[in-house]
N, C-alpha and C positions, 0 to 999 in steps of 0.2 A: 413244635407248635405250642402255642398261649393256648391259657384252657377256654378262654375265649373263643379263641379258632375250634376247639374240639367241640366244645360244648354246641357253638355254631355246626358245624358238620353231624352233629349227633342231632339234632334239630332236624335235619334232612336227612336224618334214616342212615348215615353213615356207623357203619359198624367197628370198621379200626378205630373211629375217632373214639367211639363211646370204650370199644376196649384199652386204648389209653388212658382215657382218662381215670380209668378200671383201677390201670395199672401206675398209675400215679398215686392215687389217693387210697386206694383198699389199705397198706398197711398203716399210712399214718393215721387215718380214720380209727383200725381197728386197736390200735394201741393208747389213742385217745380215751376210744370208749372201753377197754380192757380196764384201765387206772381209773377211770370213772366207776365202773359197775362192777371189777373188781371179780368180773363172770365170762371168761373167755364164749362160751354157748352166746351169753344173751349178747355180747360185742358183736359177735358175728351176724346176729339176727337185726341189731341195730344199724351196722353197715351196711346190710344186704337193703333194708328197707330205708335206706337213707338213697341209695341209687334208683332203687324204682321211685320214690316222692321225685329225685330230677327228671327222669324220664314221664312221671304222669305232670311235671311242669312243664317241660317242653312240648309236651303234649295239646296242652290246657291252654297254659297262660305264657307270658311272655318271657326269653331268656333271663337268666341271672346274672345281672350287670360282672360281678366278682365273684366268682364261683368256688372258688378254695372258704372263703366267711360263709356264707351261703351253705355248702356242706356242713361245715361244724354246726353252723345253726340249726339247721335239721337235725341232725347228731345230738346236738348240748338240749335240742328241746322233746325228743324222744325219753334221753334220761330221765331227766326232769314229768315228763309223763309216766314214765316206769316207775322213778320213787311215788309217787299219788297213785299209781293201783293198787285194789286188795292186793294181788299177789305179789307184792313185794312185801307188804306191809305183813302176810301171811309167812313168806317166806323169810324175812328178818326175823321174826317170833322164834323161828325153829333155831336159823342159823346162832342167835343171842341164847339160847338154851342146850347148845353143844359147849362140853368142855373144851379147855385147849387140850393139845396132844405135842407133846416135847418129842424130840428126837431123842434116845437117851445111848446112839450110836457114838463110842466118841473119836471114830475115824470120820465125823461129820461132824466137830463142833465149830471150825472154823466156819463153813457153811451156814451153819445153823444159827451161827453170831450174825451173818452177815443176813440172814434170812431174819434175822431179829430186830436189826438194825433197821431193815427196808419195813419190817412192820410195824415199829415204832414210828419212823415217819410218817406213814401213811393214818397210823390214829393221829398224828400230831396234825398230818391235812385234815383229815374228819373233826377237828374241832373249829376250823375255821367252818366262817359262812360258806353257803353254797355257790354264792358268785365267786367269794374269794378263791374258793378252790377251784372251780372251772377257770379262773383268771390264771392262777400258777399252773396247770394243768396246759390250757393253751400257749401259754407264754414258754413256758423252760421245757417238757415235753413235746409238744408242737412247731414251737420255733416260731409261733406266728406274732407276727408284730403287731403292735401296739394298737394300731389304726383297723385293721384285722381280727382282733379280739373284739374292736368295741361294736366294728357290723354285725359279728358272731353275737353277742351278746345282746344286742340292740340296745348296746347304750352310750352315755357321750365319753369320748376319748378322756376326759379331766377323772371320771368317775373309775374307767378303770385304771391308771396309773394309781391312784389314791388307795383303791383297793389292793392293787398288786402291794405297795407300799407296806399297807396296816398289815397285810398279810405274812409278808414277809418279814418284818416288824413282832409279830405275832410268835412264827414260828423261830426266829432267834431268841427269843426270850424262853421260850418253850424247850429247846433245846438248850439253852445256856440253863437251867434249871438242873434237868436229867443231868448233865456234863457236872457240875457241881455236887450231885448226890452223890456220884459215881465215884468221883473223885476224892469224896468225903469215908466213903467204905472204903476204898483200897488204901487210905493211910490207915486203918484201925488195927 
């Protein structure tokens, strides 16, 4: 079934329909908003409250023409509410005044390189803007195309290509940087 059809069926109280579509989107949802918020607890809480917003819309007001954009939207604009409350803004203060803590196991440096590697990426996405990074984010995690991002996003399809672009753009040059330094220590 199109989620069209399920969404339709979940509209008339249909409960398999609403469990598939459950089970279609719960993980990619939650992996969406895990790389976003970076908080498996708060992904889950964003997901769960991303299903009942459909259901009190089908409820309310009228179907979601495209209901895969529609989801992220809900999703991409919960975030985006969570960074603008105190308690994140509380909760980043604490998080920014804990030390790092290294592994110093070294049956676990290969790991730990590669746990190193994924954390340098993801400061190198935190310096992009925040559309840029919901754009990479939806695009190369998501899978979702182009025309798909820019529903999600509410904006025009030329704007996000350009952004995915500079983004991308962005982060080779950022990592062609590091790869250089690296590369610079290990001849000395």
């Amino acid at each position: 079934m199109t989620d069209e059809e399920l969404v339709v069926g979940m509209s008339k109280g249909n409960q398999a329909a609403f469990e598939a579509l459950i089970h279609r989107y719960h993980a990619p949802l939650l992996g969406y908003l895990e790389r976003m918020l970076r908080d498996r607890k708060k992904a889950e809480d964003v997901v769960q409250d991303t299903f009942l917003k459909l259901l009190t819309q089908l409820k309310t007001r009228k179907i979601p023409e495209k209901i895969k954009p529609w989801l992220y939207q809900v999703a991409t604009n919960q975030c985006r509410d969570y960074w603008k409350s105190s308690s994140y803004k509380s909760e980043k203060q604490v998080i920014d005044k804990l030390p790092d803590q290294q592994s110093g196991d070294p049956s676990v440096v290969e790991l730990f390189e590669r746990q190193e590697s994924r954390k340098e990426f993801l400061e190198k996405l935190d310096e992009l803007s925040k559309n840029q990074k919901e754009i990479v984010f939806l695009r190369f995690y998501q899978e979702l195309k182009y025309q798909e991002i820019a529903e999600t996003l509410e904006m025009p399809l030329g704007t996000v290509k350009s952004n995915l672009y500079h983004a991308l753009k962005k982060l080779k040059t950022s990592i062609g940087r590091k790869e250089e330094v690296s590369h610079a220590r290990s001849h000395r």
